[in-house]
C-alpha positions in Angstrom: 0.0 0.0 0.0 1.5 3.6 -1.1 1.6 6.4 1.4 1.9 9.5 1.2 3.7 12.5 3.3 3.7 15.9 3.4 6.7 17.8 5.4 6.4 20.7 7.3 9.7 21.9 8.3 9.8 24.7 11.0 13.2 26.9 11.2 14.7 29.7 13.4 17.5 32.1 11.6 19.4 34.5 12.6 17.7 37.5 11.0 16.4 40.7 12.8 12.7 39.5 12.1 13.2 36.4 13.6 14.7 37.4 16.4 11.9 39.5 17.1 9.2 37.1 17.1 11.7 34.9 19.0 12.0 37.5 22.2 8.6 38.6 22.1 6.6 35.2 21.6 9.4 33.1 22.8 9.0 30.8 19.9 11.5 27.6 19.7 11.0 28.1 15.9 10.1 31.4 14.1 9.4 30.3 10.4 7.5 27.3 8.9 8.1 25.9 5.1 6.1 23.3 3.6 7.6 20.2 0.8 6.0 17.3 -0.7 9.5 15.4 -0.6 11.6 14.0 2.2 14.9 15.5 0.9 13.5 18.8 1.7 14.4 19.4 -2.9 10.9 21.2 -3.5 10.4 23.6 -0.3 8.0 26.4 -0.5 6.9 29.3 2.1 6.4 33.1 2.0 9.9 35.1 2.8 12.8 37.3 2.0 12.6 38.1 -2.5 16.0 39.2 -2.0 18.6 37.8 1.2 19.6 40.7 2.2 16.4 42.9 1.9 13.4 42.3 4.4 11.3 44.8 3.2 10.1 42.7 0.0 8.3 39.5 0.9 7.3 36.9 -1.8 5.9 33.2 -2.2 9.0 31.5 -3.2 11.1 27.7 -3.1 13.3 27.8 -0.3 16.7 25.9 0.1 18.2 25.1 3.3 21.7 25.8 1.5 20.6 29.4 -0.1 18.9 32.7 0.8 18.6 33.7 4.5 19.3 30.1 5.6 23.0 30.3 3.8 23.8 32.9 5.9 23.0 30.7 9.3 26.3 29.0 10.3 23.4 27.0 12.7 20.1 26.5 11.7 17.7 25.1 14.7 14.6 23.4 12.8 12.5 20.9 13.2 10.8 18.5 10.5 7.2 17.1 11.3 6.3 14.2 8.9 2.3 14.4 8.3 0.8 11.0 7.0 -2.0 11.8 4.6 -4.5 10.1 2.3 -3.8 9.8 -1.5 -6.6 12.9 -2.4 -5.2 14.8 0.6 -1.4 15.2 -0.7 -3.1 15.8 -4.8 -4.8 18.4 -3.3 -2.0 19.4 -1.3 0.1 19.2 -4.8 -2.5 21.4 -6.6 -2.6 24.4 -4.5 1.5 24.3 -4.1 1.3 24.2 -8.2 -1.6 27.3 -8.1 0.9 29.4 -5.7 3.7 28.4 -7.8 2.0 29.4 -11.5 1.0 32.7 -9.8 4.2 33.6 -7.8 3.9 37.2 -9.0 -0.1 37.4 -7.6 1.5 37.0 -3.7 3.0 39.2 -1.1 4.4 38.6 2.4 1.7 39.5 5.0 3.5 42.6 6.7 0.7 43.9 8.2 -0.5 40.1 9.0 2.8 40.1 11.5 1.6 43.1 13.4 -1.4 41.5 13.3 -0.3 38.1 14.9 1.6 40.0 17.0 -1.3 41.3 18.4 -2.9 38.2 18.6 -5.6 40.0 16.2 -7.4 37.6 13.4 -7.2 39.7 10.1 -7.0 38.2 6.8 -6.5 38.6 3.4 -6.6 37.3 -0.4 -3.4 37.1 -1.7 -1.1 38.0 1.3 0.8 35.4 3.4 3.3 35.0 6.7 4.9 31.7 6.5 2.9 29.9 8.9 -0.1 31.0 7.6 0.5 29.8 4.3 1.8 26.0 5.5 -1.8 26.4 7.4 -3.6 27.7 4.7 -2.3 24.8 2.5 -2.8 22.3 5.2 -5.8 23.3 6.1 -7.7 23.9 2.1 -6.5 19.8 1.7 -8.1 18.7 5.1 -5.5 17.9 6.5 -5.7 19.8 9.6 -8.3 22.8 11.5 -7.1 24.3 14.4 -10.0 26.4 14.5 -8.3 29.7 14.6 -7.7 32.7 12.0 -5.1 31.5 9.8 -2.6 34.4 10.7 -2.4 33.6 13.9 -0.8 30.1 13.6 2.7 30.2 14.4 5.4 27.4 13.4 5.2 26.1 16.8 1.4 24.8 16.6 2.8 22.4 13.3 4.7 20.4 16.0 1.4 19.4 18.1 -1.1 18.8 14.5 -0.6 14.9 14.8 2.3 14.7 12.7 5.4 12.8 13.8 8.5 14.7 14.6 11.2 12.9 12.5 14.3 15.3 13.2 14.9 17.8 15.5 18.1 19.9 15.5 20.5 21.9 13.3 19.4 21.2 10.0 22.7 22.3 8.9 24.2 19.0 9.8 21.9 17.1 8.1 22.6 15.5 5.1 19.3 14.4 2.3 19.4 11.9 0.3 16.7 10.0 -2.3 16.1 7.4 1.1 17.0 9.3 4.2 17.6 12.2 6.5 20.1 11.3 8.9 22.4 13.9 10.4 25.9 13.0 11.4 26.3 13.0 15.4 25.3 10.3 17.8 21.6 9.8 17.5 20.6 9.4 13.7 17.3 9.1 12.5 16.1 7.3 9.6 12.8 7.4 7.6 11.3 4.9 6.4 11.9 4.3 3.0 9.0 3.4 0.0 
């Protein structure tokens, strides 16, 4: 029997931003990507357009190895492993494909971070944080409801959804491969492979 995964992988850099959230809500992790593959190859959140610029926010891939996480010489993450049903991850598949087809349509949610920071439920169309859009995603394909306004889920609720925790750590240690994610000090952790 096939089965099928979808990865959310929750991240804290070093960036001014982050570091904000971090002292204010206390956060473990501050930012929250979502991929469709174990080897993290096809990653996709709301961020930085440009590395060194935070005032232009985008939809975009993500690489732990480029951007904002290149500049990290540690990288504390998490990645939560969500078991889902065949119609669950095609509809997962086909809003990621929608976001990506219509990159230039979305914007970082600036005033969505106030917002959240606020603890105040405010939405809109075609703006995103990062945790809102892993929720909105999740969310759309059934995967999950936690029954609050989308922009005020933060990348620590994705570690109590139901998923299983399947690395926890710098994820600049880690090394992907096409069968596992294992990182290279005492305790590694395989997935299981298909």
């Amino acid at each position: 029997m096939t089965t099928y995964n979808i990865y959310v992988v929750l991240t804290r850099t070093n960036t001014i931003i982050s570091r904000l959230i971090h002292g204010i809500k206390h956060d473990q992790y501050t930012h929250a990507s979502i991929s469709l593959d174990k080897e993290l190859r096809h990653m996709y959140s709301f961020g930085r357009k440009y590395t060194y610029n935070p005032f232009i926010g985008r939809f975009r891939k993500e690489d732990i190895n480029e951007g904002v996480f290149k500049l990290c010489d540690t990288l504390p993450g998490a990645i939560v492993e969500l078991e889902v049903s065949q119609q669950q991850y095609e509809r997962t598949k086909a809003m990621l494909d929608r976001f990506i087809s219509n990159t230039y349509f979305y914007k970082y949610n600036y005033m969505g971070l106030i917002h959240s920071m606020l603890n105040k439920p405010a939405l809109s169309e075609n703006r995103f944080l990062c945790s809102e859009f892993v929720y909105h995603i999740l969310e759309e394909s059934n995967i999950i409801d936690l029954n609050i306004s989308r922009n005020l889920v933060r990348p620590q609720n994705f570690l109590y959804v139901g998923g299983k925790v399947i690395y926890e750590g710098d994820l600049k240690v880690l090394k992907l491969s096409e069968k596992n994610i294992h990182r290279n000090t005492v305790k590694p952790i395989q997935l299981s492979t298909q």
